[in-house]
C-alpha positions as a Markdown table, in Angstrom:
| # | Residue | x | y | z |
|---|---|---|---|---|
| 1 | Unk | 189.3 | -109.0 | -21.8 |
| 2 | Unk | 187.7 | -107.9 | -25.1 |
| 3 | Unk | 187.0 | -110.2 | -27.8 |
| 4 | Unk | 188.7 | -109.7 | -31.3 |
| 5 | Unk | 186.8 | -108.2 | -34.5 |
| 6 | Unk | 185.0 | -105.9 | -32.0 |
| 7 | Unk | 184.5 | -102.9 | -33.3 |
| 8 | Unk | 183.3 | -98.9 | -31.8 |
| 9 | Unk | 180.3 | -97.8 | -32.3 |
| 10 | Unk | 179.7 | -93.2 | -33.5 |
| 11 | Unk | 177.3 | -92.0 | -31.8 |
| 12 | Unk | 175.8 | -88.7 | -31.9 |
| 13 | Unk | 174.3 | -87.1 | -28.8 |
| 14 | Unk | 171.0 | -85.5 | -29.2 |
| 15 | Unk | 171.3 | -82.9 | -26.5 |
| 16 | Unk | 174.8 | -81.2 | -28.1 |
| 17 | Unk | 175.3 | -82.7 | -31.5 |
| 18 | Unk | 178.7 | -84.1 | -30.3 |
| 19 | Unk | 180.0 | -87.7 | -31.3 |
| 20 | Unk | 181.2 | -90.3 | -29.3 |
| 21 | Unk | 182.9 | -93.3 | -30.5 |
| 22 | Unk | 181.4 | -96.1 | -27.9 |
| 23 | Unk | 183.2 | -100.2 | -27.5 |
| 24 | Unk | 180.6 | -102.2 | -27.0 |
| 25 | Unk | 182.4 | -104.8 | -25.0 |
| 26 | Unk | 183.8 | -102.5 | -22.4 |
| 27 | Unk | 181.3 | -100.2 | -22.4 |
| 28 | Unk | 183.7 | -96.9 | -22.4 |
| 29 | Unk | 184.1 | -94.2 | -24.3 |
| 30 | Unk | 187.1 | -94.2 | -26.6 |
| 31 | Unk | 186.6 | -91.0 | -28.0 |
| 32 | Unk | 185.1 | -87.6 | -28.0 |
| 33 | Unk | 184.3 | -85.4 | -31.3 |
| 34 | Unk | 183.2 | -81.7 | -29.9 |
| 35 | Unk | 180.1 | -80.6 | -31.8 |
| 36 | Unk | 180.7 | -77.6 | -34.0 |
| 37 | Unk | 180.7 | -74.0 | -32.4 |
| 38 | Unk | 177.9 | -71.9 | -33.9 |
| 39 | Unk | 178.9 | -68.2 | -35.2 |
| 40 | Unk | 176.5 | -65.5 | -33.4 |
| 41 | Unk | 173.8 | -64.0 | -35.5 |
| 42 | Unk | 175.8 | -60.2 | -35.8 |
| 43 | Unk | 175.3 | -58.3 | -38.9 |
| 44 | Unk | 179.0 | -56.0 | -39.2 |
| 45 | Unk | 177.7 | -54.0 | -41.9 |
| 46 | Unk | 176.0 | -52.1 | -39.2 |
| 47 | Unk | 177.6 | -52.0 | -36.0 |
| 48 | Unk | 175.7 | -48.8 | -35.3 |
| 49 | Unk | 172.7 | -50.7 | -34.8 |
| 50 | Unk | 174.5 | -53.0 | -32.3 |
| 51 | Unk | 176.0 | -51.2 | -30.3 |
| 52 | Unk | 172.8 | -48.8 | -30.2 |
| 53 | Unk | 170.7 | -52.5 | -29.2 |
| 54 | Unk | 173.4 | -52.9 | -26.4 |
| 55 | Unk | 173.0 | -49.9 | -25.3 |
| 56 | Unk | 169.6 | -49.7 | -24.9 |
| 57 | Unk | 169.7 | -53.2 | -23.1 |
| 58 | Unk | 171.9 | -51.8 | -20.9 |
| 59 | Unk | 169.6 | -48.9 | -19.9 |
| 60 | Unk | 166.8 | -51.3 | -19.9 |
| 61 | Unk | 168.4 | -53.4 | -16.9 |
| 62 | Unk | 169.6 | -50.4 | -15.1 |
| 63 | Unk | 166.2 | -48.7 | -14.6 |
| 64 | Unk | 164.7 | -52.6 | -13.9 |
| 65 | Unk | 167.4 | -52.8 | -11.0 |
| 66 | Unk | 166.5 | -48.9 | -10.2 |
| 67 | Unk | 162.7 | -49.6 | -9.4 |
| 68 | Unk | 163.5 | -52.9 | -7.3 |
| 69 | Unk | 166.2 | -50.9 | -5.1 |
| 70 | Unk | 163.4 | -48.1 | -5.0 |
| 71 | Unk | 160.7 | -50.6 | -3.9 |
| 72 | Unk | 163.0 | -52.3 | -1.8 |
| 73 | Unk | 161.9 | -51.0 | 1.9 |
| 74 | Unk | 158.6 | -51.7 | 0.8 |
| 75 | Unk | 158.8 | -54.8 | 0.0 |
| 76 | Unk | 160.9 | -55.6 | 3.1 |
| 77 | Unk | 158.3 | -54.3 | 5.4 |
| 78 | Unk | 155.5 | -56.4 | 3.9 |
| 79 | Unk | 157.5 | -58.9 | 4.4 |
| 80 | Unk | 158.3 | -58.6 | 8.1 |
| 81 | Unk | 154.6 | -57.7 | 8.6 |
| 82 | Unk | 153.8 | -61.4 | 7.4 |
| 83 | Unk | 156.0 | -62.6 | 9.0 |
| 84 | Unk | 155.1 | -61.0 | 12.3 |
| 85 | Unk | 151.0 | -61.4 | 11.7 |
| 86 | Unk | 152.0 | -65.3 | 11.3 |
| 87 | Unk | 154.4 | -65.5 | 14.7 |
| 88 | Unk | 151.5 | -63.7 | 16.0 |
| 89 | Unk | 148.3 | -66.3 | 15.2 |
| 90 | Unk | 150.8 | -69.6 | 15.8 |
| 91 | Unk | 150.7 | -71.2 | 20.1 |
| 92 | Unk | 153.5 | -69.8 | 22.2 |
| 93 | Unk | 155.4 | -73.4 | 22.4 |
| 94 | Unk | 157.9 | -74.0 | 25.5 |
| 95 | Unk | 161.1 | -74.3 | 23.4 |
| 96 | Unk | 162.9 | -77.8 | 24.0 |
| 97 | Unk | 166.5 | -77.8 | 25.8 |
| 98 | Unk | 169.1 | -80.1 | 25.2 |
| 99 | Unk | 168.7 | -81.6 | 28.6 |
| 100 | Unk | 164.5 | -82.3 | 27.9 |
| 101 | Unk | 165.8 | -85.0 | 25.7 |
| 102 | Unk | 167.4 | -87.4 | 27.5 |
């Protein structure tokens, strides 16, 4: 199976900063070191601030989703114009039945 006075390789992944201890010889991972979480970027001395961000975030995506559910029909109606102008221009085609293909 393995040989003896093989030994593991660390490695570190670049995408997530995690190690991995590696055998060589059976090519498996023996071992899995989870990358250190990083703290958010939150300043507590002034949670007014945040929760004042969040809010306005909040209102932010609420009138973004407002205008598309406004624009909605309209943009539905466009779309099934295209739609129909394109049906329109393309050859009437006899569909194909099951039967026509044996």
């Amino acid at each position: 199976m393995s040989k003896k006075g093989a030994s593991s390789v660390e490695v570190t992944c670049p995408c997530c900063q995690a190690r991995l201890t590696v055998d060589p010889q059976l090519a498996v991972v023996l071992s899995h070191e989870a990358p250190p979480q990083a703290l958010p970027d939150v300043d507590l001395n002034d949670p007014f601030s945040v929760l004042q961000k969040q809010a306005r975030e909040r209102e932010e995506k609420f009138e973004q989703s407002w205008q598309a559910e406004k624009n909605k029909q309209d943009v539905l109606a466009r779309k099934f114009e295209e739609n129909l102008r394109k049906a329109k221009q393309q050859p009437v085609e006899k569909p194909i039945r099951d039967f026509d293909l044996d």
